[in-house]
N, C-alpha and C positions, 0 to 999 in steps of 0.2 A: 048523413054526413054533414048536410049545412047545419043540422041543427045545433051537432057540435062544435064546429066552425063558429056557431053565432055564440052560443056559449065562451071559447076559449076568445074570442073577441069583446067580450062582455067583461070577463075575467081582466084580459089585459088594460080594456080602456080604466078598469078599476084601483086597478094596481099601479099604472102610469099616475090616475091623480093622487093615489096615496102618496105615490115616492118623488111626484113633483111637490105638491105639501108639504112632505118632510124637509125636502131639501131651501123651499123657500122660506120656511117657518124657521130653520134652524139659523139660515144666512141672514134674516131681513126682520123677525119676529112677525108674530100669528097678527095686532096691531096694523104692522107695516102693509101685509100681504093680502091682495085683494084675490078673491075669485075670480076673477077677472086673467089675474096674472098666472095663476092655478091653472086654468081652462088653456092658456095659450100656450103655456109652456109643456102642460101634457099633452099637446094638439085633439083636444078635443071640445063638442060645443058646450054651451052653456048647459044649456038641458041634459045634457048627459049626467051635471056635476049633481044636480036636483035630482038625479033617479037615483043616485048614491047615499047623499047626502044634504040634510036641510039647510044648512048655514058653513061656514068655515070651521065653528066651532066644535061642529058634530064630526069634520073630519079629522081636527084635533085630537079630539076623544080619544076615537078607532084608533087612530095612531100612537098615542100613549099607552092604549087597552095592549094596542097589537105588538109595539116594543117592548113591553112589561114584561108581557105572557113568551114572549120568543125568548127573553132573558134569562126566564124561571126554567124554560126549558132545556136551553144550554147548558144549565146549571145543573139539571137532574139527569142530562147525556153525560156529563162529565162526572157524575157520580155511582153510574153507574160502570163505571172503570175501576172507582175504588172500592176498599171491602169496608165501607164504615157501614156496621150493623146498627149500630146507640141510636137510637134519632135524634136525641140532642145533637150530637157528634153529625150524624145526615145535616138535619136544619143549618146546624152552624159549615158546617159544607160548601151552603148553597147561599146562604149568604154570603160568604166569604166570596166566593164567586162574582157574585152580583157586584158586590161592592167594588171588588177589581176592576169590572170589567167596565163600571160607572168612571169610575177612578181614572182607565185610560181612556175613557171618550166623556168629556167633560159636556160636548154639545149635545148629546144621549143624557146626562145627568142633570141640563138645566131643561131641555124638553120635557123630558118625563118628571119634571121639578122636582116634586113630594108627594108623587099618584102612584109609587110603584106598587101598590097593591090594587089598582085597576087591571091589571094582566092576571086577578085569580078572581077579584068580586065585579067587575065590573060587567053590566049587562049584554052589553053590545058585543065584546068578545067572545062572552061566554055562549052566544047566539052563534057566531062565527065558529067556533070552535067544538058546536054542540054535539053528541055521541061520537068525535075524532078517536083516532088513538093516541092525538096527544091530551086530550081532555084524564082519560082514562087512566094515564099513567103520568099527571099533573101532579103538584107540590099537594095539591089537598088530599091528596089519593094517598101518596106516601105520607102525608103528616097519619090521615085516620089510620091508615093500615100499620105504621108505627109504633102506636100508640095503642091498639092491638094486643099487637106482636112480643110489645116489651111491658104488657099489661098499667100501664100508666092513667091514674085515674084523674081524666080531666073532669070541672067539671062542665064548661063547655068549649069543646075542643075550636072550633071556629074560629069564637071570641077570642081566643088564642093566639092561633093561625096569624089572625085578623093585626091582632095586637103587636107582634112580633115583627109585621111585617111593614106596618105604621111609623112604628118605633125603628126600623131602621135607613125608612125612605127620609124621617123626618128629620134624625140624627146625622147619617150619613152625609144629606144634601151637604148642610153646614159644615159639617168635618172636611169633605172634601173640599168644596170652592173657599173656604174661609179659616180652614183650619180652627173652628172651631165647636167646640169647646177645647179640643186638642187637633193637631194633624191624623188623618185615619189609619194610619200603623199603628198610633200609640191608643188612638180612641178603642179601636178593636177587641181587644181582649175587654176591657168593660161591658162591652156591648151584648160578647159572648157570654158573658159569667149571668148576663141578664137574661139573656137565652135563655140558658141552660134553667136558671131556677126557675124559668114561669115553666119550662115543660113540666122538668124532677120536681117541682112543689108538690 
């Protein structure tokens, strides 16, 4: 029984500096925010923050990895309500998703800047997340299984993936905080039509 105890205690001290990190990085920037101030406001010691993590940065990372990947995931719970078979039509889904939900939390959109593809390639997550059932049933699952299904010959599926999801961490940012190239209602359907041809190419 303690061992559990010390585990679910382990877990929590973990989780306390992730979501005091988030919340100081998002109010005061990653720059302004000392470990220091990380450690006190999730009431725990120094040394604690060093068994998690090497520097501020590294808790940065996890946090980008870990908002990215809960993003995609939302995204593919909520598509699994709809009947969209096409994958192009999935992908563009789940984008559309993402982008909204960027859209209304603009401090989730400058945190996770232009890394939103760290919640599918990134190391550290993918460590966190390794044999889960969300792993299993993650964006890369249904892009391969897809592409499968609706016999679509990439020729590497990935690079793809990779590309798609680049293209609209890196687009999107701009559209939304800056309105450009356009406002992201109008920018959208371009975005999509780009989609769609790197998958049907």
């Amino acid at each position: 029984m303690r061992k559990k105890n010390d585990k679910l205690n382990e877990e929590n001290k973990e989780t306390r500096l992730l979501n005091t990190a988030f919340k100081l990085f998002t109010e005061k920037g990653i720059k302004d925010t000392s470990i220091q101030e990380i450690v006190d406001n999730a009431d725990v010691g120094k040394g604690t923050f060093y068994l998690y993590f090497k520097d501020k940065y590294e808790i940065r990372d996890v946090l980008i990895a870990k908002k990215s990947h809960k993003l995609f995931n939302d995204a593919l719970s909520a598509l699994r309500e709809d009947n969209i078979s096409a994958l192009s039509e999935q992908v563009i889904f789940i984008v559309n998703y993402v982008i909204d939900e960027l859209k209304n939390n603009q401090l989730l959109l400058k945190f996770i800047s232009k890394n939103l593809s760290w919640g599918i390639y990134n190391k550290t997550v993918n460590k966190i997340y390794e044999n889960s059932e969300n792993e299993e049933n993650g964006i890369y699952q249904l892009f391969l299984k897809g592409i499968e299904e609706n016999n679509i010959k990439l020729k590497n599926p990935d690079v793809t993936l990779f590309m798609i999801i680049e293209l609209v961490s890196s687009t999107c940012f701009n559209s939304i905080l800056y309105n450009e190239p356009l406002p992201i209602d109008e920018y959208k359907p371009y975005l999509f039509e780009i989609i769609e041809k790197l998958i049907n190419s």
